[in-house]
N, C-alpha and C positions, 0 to 999 in steps of 0.2 A: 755228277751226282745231282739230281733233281733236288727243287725245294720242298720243302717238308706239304707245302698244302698241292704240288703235283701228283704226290704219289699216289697209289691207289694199293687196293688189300681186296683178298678175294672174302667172303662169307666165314669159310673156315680158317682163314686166320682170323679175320674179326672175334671167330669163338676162341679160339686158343687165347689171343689178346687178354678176351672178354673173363674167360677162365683164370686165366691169369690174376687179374685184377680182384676181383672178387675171393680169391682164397690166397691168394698171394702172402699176405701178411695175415688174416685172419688165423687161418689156421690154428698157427701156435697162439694166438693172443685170446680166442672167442673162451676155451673153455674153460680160463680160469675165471672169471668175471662173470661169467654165466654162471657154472654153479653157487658161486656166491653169491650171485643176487638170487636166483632161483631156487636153489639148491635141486633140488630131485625132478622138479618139474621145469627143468631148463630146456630139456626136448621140445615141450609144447611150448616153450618162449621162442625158438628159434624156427621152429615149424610156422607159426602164425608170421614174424616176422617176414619168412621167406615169400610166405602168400601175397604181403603188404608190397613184397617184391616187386614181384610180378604183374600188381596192379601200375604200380611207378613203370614198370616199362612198357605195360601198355597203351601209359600215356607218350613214354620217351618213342614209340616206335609210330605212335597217332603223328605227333608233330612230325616227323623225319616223313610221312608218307604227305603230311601238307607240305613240308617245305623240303621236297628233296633236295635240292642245286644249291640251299642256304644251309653255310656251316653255322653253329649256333648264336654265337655274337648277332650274326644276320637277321636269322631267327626271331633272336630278342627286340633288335631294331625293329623287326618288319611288324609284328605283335604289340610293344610296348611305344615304339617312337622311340627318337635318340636320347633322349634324357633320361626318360626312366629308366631307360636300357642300359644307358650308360651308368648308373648307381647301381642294379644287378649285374652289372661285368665285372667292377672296381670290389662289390663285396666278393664276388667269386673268386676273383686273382687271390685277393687277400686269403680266404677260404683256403685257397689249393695250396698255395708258401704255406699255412698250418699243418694242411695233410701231410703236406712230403717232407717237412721238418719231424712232424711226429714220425714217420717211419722211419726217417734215417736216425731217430735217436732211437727208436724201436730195436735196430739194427744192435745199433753200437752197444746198448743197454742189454741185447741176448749175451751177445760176445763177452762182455766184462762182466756179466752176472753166474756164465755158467761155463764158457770154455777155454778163453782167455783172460782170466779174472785180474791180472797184472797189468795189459797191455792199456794205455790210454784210451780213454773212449773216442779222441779226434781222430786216432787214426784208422778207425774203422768206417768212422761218419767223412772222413775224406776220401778215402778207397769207394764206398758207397760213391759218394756225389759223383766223382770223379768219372767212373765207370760208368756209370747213368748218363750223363754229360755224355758222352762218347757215342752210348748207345743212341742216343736222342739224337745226335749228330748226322748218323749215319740213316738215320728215318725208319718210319712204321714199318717199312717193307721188312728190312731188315728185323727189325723188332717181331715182324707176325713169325719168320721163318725161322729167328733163336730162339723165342719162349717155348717154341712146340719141345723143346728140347729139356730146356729148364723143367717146365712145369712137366713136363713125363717124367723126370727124376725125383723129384718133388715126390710127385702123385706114389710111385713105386713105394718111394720110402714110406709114403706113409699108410698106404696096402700093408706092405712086410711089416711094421711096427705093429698095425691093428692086429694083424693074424697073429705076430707071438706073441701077442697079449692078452689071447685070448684066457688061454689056461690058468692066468693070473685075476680074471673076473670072479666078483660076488653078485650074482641076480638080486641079491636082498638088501643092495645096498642101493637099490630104485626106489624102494619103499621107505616110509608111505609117501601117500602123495595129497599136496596141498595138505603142506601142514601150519603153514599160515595164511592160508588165505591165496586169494585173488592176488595179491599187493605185490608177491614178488616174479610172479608168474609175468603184473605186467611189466614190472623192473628190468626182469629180461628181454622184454620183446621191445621196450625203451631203447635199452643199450643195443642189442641184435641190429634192428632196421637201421638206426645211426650208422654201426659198422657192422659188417658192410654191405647190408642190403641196399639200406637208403644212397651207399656212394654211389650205385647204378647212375641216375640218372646224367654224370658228366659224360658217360659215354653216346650222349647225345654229338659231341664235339669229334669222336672218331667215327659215326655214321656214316658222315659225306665221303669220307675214303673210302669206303666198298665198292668196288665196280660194280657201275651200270647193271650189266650183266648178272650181278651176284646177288642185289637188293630184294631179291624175292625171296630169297630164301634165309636174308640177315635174322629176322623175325623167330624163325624156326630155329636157328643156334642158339640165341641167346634165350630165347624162354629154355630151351633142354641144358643149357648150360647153367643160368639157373637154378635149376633143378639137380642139375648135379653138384654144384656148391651144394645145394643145402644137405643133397646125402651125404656130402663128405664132411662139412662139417655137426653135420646131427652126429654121425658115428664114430667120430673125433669125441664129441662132449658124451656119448657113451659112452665107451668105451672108456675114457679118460673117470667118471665120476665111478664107473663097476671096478673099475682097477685100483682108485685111489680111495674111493670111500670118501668118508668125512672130509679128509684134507684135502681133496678135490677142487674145491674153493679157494683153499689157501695156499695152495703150490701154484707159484708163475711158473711160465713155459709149459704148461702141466703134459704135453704130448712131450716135450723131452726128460718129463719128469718118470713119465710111463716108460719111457727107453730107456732108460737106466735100471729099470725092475728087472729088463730081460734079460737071461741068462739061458744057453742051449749048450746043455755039457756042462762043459768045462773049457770049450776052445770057443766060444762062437762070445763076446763078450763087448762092452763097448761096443755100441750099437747106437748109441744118442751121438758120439762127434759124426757118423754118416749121414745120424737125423737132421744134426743142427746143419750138416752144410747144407744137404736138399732145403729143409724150411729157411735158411737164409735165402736161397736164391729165389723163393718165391719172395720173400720179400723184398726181392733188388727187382722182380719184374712187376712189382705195382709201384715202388717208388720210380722205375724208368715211365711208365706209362703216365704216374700223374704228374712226371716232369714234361713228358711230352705235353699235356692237354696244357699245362698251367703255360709252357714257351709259345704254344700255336695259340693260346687264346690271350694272352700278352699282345704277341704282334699284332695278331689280328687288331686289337682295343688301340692299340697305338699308330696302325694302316702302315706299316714296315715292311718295305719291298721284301728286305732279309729274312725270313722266318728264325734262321739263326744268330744274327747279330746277338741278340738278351740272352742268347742262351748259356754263356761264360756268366753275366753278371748276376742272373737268378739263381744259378747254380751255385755262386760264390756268398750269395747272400741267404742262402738255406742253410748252407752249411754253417752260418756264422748263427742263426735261427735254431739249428740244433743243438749248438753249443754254449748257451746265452739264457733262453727261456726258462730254465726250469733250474732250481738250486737242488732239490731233491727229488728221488722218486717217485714218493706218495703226490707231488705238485703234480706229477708227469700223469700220473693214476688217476687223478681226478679231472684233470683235464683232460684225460678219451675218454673216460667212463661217464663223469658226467656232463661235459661240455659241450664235448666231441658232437655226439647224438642231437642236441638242439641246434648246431650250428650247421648240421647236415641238411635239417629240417626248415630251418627257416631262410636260411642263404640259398639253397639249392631246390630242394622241393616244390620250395609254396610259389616261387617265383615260374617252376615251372608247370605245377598245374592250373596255374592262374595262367599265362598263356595257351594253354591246352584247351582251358574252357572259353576263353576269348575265341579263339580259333574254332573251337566250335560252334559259338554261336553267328561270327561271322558267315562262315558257310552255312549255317541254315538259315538265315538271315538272307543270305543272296539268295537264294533258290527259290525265294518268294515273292 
């Protein structure tokens, strides 16, 4: 088995990865938050954010075509010098042990809230780590060739939940619109871009793994992939706010809230435990991928022949992060809702379109 920074991934698993990642856990978590903050104008919160998208990765795909051969740590060195670099690396570790803590409690928090309401919460956030660990083990390669699998289960289920849901729609429950204002319209596009438009940018760090050969076309996936996040989550929080109405806001999980409405017959029933497995596993393929980035850019920070050596002791101390943090739910609520979004923004972002524009003024700077 090669080391984790030998291997390579062709374009179209990069997008599968990259799909992955971005609806993974959103999914089930964007559109109850959304229409609360928004309420009826949450499409046009999640639309603009998606655009803000796309501009972050036109920076994230700028740098990667200046520093093909530099994985990102490198990157930062080669842009900021070691020191500064080195305080943008240390916030980011920190940064990513929050994400993948948030999600494996995310996990554990689905499972005891709606389908194993009895079972402990560590033993789902161990099962989680655990698995994840293993997958991360076994490397990207691996990882591009099961998620195609994952997330097509995923994806299905949540096609079939949208179509029988439909018959269950009110068009009138769109209306009206901006009824207060600007204010929550941008509330949602705050939360949206944090999660998880704005988390694009760490897939700067699986870049350099794309073959050679494949880098022309990296660009072309993930803008269409992209784009496909946002149509699947735009029609998710429709679909979800015309079926649920008012309390649309107020129901967690709200796509497994919508599967539980559906009924065909009399024999076709219980239809959310199929949902809950498919959207759990897309959650267990962004918690595997951001345990991947947080172990490769670990090493990397620390210059560790082993790629995997940390990866038992990060893995052990997430899990003790997801178990520790938070006394109740509403803590947990506020922290992605409102925390989450500024620490995306300021840890990750700003650090990297201030290299972006260094980067570009260097090169026009030489050319003169």
């Amino acid at each position: 088995m090669r080391a984790l920074g030998k291997q390579t991934i062709s374009a179209g698993q990069l997008a599968i990865l990259y799909v992955s990642y971005m609806i993974g856990s959103s999914i089930i978590n964007i559109p109850n938050p959304m229409i609360h903050f928004a309420g009826n104008m949450a499409w046009l919160s999640i639309t603009v954010s998606a655009l803000m998208g796309m501009l972050l990765l036109s920076l994230v795909l700028y740098l990667f075509r200046c520093y093909p051969d530099d994985e990102y740590t490198a990157c930062l060195n080669r842009v900021y010098g070691r020191w500064i670099a080195g305080v943008f690396i240390v916030l980011l570790i920190l940064m990513l042990f929050l994400m993948l803590a948030y999600i494996i409690l995310d996990i554990g928090d689905f499972f005891t809230n709606t389908m194993m309401v009895e079972t402990p919460m560590y033993v789902f956030n161990t099962l989680t780590i655990v698995v994840a660990a293993y997958t991360v083990y076994a490397g990207i390669e691996v990882m591009g060739r099961m998620f195609f699998l994952l997330m097509g289960s995923m994806m299905l289920a949540v096609v079939v939940i949208v179509f029988l849901a439909v018959p269950l729609t009110r068009t009138e429950t769109l209306l009206p619109l901006f009824t207060e204002g600007i204010k929550p319209v941008l509330h949602g596009i705050y939360f949206s871009f944090g999660f998880p438009f704005g988390e694009l940018f760490l897939f700067s760090v699986i870049l350099p793994f794309v073959r050679k050969d494949s880098r022309r076309d990296a660009g072309k996936w993930l803008y269409a992939m992209t784009a496909l996040s946002w149509l699947l989550l735009l029609t998710v929080v429709i679909i979800t706010l015309m079926t649920l109405g008012p309390l649309a806001g107020d129901r967690k999980f709200s796509l497994f809230a919508v599967a539980r409405l559906i009924k065909v017959g009399n024999f076709m029933v219980g239809l959310e435990a199929i949902v809950g497995i498919a959207l759990i596993a897309g959650s267990f393929t962004k918690a595997t991928i951001v345990l991947f980035i947080l172990n490769y850019v670990t090493a990397r920070f620390f210059k560790l022949d082993d790629d995997k050596l940390l990866l038992p002791a990060i893995s052990f101390l997430t899990f003790l992060l997801s178990m520790t943090m938070f006394r109740t739910e509403d803590e947990f609520s506020f922290a992605v809702q409102v925390g989450w979004p500024f620490v995306v923004m300021t840890v990750g972002i700003i650090p990297l379109m201030l290299a972006a524009l260094i980067t570009l003024l260097r090169r026009n700077m030489g050319r003169r």
